[in-house]
C-alpha positions as CSV (number, residue, x, y, z in Angstrom):
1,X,127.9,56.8,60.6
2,X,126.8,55.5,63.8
3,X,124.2,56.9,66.7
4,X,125.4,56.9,69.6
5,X,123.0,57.3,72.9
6,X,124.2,59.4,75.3
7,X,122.8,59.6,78.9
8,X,120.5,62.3,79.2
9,X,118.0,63.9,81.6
10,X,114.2,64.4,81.3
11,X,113.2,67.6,83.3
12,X,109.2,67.3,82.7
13,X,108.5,70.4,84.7
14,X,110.9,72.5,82.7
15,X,110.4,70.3,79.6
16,X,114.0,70.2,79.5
17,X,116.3,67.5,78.4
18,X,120.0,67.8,79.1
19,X,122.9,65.7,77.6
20,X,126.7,66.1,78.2
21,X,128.9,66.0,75.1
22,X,132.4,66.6,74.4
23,X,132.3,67.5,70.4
24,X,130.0,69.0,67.9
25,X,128.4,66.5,65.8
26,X,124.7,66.1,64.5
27,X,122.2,65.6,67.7
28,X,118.9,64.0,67.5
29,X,116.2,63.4,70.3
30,X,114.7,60.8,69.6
31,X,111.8,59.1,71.8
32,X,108.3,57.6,72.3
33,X,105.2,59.0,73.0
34,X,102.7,56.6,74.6
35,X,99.4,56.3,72.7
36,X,96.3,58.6,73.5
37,X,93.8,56.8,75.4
38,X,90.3,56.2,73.6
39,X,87.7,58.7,74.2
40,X,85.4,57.7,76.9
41,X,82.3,56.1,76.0
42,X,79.0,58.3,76.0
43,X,76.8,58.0,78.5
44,X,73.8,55.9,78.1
45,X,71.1,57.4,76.6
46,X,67.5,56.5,75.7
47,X,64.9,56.9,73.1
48,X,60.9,55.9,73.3
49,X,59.1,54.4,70.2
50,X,57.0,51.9,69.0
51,X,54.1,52.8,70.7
52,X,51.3,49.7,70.9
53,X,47.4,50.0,72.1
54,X,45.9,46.4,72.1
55,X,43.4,46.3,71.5
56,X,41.6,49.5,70.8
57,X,38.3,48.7,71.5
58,X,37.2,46.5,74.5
59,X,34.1,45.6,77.0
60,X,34.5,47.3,80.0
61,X,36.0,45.6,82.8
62,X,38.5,43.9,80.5
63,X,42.6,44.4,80.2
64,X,44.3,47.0,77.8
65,X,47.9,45.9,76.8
66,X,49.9,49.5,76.1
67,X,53.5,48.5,75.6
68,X,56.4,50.9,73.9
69,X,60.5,50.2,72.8
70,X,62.8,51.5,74.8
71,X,66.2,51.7,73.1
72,X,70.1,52.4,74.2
73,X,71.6,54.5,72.0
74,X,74.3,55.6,74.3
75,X,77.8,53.9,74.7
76,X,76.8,52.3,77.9
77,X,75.0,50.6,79.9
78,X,71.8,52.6,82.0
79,X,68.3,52.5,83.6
80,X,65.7,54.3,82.8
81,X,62.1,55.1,83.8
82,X,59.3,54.5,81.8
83,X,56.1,56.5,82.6
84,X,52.3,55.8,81.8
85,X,49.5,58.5,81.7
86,X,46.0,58.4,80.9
87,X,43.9,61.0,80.7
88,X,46.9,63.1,82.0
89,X,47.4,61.2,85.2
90,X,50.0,58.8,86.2
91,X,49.0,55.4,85.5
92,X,52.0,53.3,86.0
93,X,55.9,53.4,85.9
94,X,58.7,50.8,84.8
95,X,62.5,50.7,85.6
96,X,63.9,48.9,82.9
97,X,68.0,48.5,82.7
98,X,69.5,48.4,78.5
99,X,72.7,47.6,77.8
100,X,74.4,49.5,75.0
101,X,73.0,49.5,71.2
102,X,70.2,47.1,72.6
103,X,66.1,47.9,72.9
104,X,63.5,46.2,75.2
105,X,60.2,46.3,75.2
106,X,57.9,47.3,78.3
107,X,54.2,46.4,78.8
108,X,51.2,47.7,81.1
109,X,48.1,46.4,81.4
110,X,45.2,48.4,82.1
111,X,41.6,48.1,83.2
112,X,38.7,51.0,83.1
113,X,35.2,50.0,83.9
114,X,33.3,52.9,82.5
115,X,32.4,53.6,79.1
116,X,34.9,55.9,77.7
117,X,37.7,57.1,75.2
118,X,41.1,56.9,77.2
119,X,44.2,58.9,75.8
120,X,47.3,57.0,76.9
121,X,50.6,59.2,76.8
122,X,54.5,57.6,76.9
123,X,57.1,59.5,77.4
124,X,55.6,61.8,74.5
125,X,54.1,59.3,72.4
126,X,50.3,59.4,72.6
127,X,47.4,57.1,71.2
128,X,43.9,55.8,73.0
129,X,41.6,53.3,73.5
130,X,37.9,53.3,73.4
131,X,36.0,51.1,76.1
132,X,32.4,50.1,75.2
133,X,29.3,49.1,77.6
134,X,28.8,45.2,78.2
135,X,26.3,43.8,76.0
136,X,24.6,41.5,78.8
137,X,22.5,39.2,76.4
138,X,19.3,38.0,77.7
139,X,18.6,34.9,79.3
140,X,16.8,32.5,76.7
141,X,13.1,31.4,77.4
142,X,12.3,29.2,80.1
143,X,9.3,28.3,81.5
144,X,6.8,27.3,84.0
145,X,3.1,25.7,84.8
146,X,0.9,27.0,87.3
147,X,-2.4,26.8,88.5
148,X,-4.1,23.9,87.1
149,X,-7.9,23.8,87.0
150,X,-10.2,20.6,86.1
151,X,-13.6,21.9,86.3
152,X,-16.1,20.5,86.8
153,X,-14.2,17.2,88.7
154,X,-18.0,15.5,88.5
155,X,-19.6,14.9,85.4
156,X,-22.1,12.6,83.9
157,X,-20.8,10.0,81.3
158,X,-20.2,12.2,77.9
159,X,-20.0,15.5,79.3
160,X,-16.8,17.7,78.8
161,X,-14.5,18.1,81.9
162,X,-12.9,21.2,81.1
163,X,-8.9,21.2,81.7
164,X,-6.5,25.0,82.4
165,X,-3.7,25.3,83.2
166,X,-1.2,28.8,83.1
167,X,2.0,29.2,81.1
168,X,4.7,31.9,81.8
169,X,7.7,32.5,79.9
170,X,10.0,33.6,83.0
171,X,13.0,34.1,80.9
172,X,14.6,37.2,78.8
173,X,13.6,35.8,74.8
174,X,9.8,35.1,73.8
175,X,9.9,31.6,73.0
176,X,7.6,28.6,72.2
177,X,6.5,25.3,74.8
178,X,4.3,22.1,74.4
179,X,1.9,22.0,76.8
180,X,1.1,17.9,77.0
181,X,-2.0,16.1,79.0
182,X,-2.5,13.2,79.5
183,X,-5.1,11.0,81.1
184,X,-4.2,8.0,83.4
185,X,-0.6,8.3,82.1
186,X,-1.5,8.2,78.7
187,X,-1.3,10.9,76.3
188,X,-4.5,12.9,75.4
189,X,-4.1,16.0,74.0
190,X,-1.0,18.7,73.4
191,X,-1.0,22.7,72.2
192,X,2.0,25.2,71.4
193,X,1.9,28.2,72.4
194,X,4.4,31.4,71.6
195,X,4.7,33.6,74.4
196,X,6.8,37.0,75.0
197,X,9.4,36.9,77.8
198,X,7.7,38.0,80.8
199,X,3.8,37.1,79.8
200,X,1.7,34.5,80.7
201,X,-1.3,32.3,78.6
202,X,-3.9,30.3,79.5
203,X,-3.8,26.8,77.8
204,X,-7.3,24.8,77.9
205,X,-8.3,21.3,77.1
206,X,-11.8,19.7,76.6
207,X,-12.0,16.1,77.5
208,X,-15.1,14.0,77.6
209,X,-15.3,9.9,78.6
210,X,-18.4,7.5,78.3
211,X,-17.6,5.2,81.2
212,X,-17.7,6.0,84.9
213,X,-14.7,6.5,87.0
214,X,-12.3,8.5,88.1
215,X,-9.5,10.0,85.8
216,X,-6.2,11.4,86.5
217,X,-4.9,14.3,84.9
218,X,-1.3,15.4,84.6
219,X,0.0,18.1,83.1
220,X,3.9,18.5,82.6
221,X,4.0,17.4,86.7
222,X,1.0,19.2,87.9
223,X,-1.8,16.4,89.0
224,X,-5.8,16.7,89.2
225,X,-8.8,14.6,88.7
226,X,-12.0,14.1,87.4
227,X,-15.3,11.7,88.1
228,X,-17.2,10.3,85.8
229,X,-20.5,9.4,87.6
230,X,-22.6,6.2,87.2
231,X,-26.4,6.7,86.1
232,X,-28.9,4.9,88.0
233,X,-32.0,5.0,86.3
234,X,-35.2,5.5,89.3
235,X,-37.7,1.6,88.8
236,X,-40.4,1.6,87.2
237,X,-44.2,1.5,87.9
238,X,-45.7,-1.5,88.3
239,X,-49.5,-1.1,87.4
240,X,-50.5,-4.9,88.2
241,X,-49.6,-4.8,91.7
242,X,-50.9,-1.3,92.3
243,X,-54.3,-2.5,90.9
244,X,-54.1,-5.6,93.2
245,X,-53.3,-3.4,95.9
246,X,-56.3,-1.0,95.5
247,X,-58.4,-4.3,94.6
248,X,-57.8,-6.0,98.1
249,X,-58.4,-2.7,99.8
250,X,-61.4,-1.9,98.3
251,X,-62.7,-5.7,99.1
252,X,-61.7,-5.0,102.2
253,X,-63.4,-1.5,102.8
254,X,-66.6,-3.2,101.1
255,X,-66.3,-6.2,103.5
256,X,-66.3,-4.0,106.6
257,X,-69.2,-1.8,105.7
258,X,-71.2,-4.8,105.1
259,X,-70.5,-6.1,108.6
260,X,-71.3,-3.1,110.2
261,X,-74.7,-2.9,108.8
262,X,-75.7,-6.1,109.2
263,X,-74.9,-5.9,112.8
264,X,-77.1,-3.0,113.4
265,X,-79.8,-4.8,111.4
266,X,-79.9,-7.4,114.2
């Protein structure tokens, strides 16, 4: 009850195998068979989702992030290209190398500068973004003084010295300003005024003084001055010397007449 191995030959073209024996007894080939090699691995292979638009609405001028997934769902290891279109035309393209079973992500950034609704294709997944004129916003009030007037720059004590000067608003918002004077440094008079962006206003003062001099005027940096003249009042008449006057000259005229006709008496 024993086996026995007995020298054999293996002819693998024939598929053949030839033992010498020298009785009849119960024979049994008996061998191994090498195991089967795995399957190969498939071939990388690639799928496009997650498709993001950030944002969806923006200024013109300004950046659009479009980014998608790109995932490996092959058995190994490949590149592939990932293409951007918008409006139809190519945009952009990324090479980006996944290793099996594993995703990456893949970002553009784009910029239009016209006002417009974009449609943004990848690899078959579609969206779009919108972008929307800049809102510029105006430039806020500003201001400036021009053309001051003192009128008239003589006056006699009491008498109003009239005081213009123009405001313009040279800035994008109507807005408000204090127009201030002051006379000889000292504050005399000040007026609001409202005024629509690109306008202009008049702003007057009346000013009067009793005592004679000269005045400066400032407003907001803008110098004049006025005069304020002294009255000198014309003398009187003085009736006692006149009458001694005339007296003495009609002595006088009397005094001569009488010499002459005495002389032509004699």
């Amino acid at each position: 009850g024993e086996w026995v191995e007995l020298p054999c030959t293996v002819d693998p073209v024939n598929h053949t195998i030839t033992a010498s024996v020298a009785h009849f007894t119960t024979f049994a080939i008996i061998g191994t068979v090498p195991p089967v090699p795995p399957p190969p691995p498939p071939p990388a292979r690639f799928t496009v989702s997650s498709l993001g638009i950030s944002p969806s609405e923006l200024p013109a001028g300004e950046e659009v992030t479009i980014s998608v997934l790109v995932a490996n769902t092959g058995g190994k290891s490949g590149s592939y290209t990932v293409v951007l279109k918008i409006d139809g035309v190519k945009e952009a393209e990324e090479r980006v190398t996944v290793r099996a079973g594993l995703s990456k992500e893949v970002t553009f950034s784009v910029t239009r500068e016209e006002a417009d609704s974009y449609e943004v294709t990848v690899d078959g997944r579609s969206g779009s973004f919108t972008v929307v004129p800049v809102v510029v916003p105006p430039e806020p009030a500003a201001f400036s003084l021009s053309s001051l007037a003192v009128e008239p720059t003589g006056v006699k004590p009491g008498e109003a010295v009239t005081v213009s000067i123009v405001v313009a608003n040279t800035g994008g918002e109507s807005g408000s300003y204090t127009v201030v004077l002051k006379i000889d440094g000292v504050k005399e008079a000040e007026e609001m005024v409202t005024i629509a962006a690109g306008e202009s206003q008049e702003v007057s003062f009346s000013v009067t003084r009793e005592e004679a001099g000269t005045y400066t005027v400032d407003v907001d940096g803008l110098s004049g001055s006025f005069t304020v003249l002294l009255l000198v009042e014309p003398p009187g008449v003085n009736w006692a010397l006149n009458g001694g006057i005339i007296g003495a000259v009609v002595i006088v005229a009397g005094l001569i007449i009488f010499l002459v006709f005495r002389r032509r008496a004699y």
